[in-house]
C-alpha positions in Angstrom: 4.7 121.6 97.2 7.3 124.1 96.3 7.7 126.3 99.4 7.3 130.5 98.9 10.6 131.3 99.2 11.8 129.3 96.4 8.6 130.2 94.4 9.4 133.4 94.7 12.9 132.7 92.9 11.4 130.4 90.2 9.3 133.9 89.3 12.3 135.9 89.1 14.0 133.7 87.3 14.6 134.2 83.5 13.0 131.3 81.5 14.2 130.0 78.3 17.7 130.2 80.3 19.8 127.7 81.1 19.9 127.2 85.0 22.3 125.8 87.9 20.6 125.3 91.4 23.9 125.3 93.9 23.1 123.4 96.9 20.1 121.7 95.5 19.3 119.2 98.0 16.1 117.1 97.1 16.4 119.3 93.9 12.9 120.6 95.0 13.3 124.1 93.0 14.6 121.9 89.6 11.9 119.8 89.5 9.8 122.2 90.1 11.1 124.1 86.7 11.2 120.8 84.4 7.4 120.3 84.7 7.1 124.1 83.9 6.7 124.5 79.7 8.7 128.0 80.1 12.1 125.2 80.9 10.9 123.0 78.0 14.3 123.6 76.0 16.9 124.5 79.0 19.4 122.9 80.6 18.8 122.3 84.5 21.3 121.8 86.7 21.3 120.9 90.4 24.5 120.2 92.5 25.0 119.2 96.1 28.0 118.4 98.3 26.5 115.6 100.1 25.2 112.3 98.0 22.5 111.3 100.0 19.8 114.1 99.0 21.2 113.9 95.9 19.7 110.3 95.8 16.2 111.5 96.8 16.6 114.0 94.3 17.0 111.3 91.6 14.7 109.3 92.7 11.8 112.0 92.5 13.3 112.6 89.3 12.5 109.2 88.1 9.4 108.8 89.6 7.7 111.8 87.8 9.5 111.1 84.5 11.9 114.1 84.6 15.2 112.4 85.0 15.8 113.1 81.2 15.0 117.1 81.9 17.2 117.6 85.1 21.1 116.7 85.9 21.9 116.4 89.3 25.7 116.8 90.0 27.5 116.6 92.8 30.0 118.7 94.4 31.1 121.5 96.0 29.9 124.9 95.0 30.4 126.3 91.1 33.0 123.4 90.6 30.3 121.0 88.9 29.4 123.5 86.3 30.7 123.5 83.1 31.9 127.1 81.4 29.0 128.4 79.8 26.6 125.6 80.8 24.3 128.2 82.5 23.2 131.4 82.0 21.8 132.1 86.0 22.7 130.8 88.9 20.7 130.3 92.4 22.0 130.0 95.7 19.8 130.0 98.7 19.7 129.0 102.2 22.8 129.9 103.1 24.9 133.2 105.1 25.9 135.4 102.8 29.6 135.4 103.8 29.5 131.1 102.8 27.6 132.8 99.7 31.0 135.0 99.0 33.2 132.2 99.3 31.2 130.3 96.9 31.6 132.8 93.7 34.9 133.8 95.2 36.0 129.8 94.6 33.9 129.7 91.8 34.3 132.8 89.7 30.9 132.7 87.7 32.3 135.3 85.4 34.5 133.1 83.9 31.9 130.2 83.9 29.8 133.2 81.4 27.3 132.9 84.1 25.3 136.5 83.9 22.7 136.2 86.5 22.8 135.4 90.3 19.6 135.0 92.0 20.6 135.2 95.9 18.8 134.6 98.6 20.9 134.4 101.7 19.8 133.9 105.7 21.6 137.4 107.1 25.1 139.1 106.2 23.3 141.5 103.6 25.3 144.0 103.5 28.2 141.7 103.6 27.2 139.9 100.4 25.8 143.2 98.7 28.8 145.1 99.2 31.2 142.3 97.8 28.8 141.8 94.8 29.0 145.6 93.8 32.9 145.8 94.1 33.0 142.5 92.2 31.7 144.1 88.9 28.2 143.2 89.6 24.8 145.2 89.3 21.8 144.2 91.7 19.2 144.6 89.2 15.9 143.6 91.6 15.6 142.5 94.8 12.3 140.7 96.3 10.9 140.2 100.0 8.6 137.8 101.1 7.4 136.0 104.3 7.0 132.6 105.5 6.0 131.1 108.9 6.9 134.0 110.4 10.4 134.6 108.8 11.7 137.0 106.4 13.6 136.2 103.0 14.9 138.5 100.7 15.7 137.1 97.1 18.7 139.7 95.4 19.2 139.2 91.4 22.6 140.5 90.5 23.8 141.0 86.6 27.5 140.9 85.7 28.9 144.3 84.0 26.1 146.6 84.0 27.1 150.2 85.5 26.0 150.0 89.3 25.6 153.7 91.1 27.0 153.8 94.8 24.6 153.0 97.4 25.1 154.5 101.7 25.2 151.1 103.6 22.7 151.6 105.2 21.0 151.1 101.9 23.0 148.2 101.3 22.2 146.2 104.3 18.3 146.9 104.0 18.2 146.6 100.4 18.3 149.1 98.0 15.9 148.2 95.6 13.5 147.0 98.4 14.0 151.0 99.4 13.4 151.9 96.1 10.1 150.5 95.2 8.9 150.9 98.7 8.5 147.0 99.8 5.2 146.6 100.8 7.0 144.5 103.8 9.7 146.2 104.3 7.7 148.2 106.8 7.3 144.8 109.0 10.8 144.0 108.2 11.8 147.5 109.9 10.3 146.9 112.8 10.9 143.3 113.4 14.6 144.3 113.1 14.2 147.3 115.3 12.9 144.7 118.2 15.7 142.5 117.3 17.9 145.4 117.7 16.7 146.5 120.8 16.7 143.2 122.3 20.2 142.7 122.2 20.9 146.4 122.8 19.1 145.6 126.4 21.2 142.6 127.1 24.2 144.6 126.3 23.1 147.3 129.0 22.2 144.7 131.7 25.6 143.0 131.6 28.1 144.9 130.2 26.7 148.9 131.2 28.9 151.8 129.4 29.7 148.6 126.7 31.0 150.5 123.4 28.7 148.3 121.5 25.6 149.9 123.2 26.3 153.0 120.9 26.5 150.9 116.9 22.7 149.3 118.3 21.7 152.5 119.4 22.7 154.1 115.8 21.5 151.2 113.8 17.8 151.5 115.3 17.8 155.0 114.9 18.8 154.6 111.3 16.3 151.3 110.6 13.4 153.5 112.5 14.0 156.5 110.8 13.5 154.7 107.4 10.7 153.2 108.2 9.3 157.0 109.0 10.8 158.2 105.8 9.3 155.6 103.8 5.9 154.5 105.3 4.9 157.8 107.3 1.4 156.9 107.4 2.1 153.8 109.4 3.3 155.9 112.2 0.7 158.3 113.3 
């Protein structure tokens, strides 16, 4: 079964449109999409560095009668795809700084790729920030939860006008602002522990530590959002 985090990028996705999954493994997400009618006519297209999941990949391929519906491809990053092969792009499960050096290798602008669907482990703002200086527009941005960890899928577009955004906007997501995030508010606080946590073991071992004040500022900020946003959750 196709786990929430990548169903939650097949929904965002746009069908009828061609598709490249980057880092495919057992090409899970593009077999997933080859049984779906809405990919009946696209092009699916899964790469991976290493051969060996690959190889399961193309074996499940065969085994449910898709191998005609899905090329798997291997390589490193954008370099298997073709220029204008694919409309949208996914990347998940990686940092969002291995996520930069991927389109910064890759250049999916000059592949005519339009969409990005990202969904990277932590460096958020990292990744954001580069996007929007690159020339590209985050256009909706999705949260959800599984076993207990939090994963945030970002679609960017390329050329569409993008306002500015505070950073602080850009590291918690500001779309997810936006629309209010159902759980964002869980998010907030989870961070705000996390925060905390290491703020602590900064105190305990390094006291007077310059870094005590950036955590101190960064839960003030991530609580004060929360407030903003979800004031009925803190009475």
């Amino acid at each position: 079964m196709l786990p929430e985090r990548l169903q939650q990028i097949k929904r965002m996705l746009l069908p009828y449109h061609s598709v490249g999954d980057i880092g495919t493994d057992h090409a899970l997400l593009p077999l997933s999409l080859a049984r779906s009618t809405l990919w009946s006519g696209a092009r699916i297209i899964g790469t991976d560095l290493a051969p060996e999941p690959l190889e399961m990949g193309t074996r499940n391929l065969f085994q449910q009668g898709l191998e005609k519906r899905v090329e798997l491809r291997q390589g490193w990053g954008l370099e298997p795809i073709g220029t204008g092969e694919v409309e949208q792009v996914i990347i998940s499960g990686l940092g969002g700084r291995r996520i930069v050096s991927i389109l910064e290798r890759g250049s999916p602008e000059q592949l005519e790729i339009k969409h990005l669907f990202l969904q990277p482990q932590r460096d958020l703002l990292f990744l954001r920030k580069w996007l929007v200086q690159k020339g590209w527009t985050i256009v909706d941005e999705e949260l959800i939860r599984e076993k207990g960890n939090f994963y945030t899928v970002i679609r960017v577009d390329w050329g569409l006008e993008e306002r500015r955004f505070f950073d602080w906007e850009m590291e918690i997501g500001p779309l997810l602002i936006g629309k209010k995030e159902p759980l964002l508010s869980l998010y907030l606080e989870e961070k705000v522990q996390e925060f905390y946590a290491i703020l602590e073991k900064i105190r305990r071992r390094k006291p007077g530590h310059p870094g005590e004040k950036y955590w101190e500022e960064k839960i003030y900020r991530f609580q004060g959002v929360k407030q903003w946003l979800f004031p009925q959750k803190n009475l």
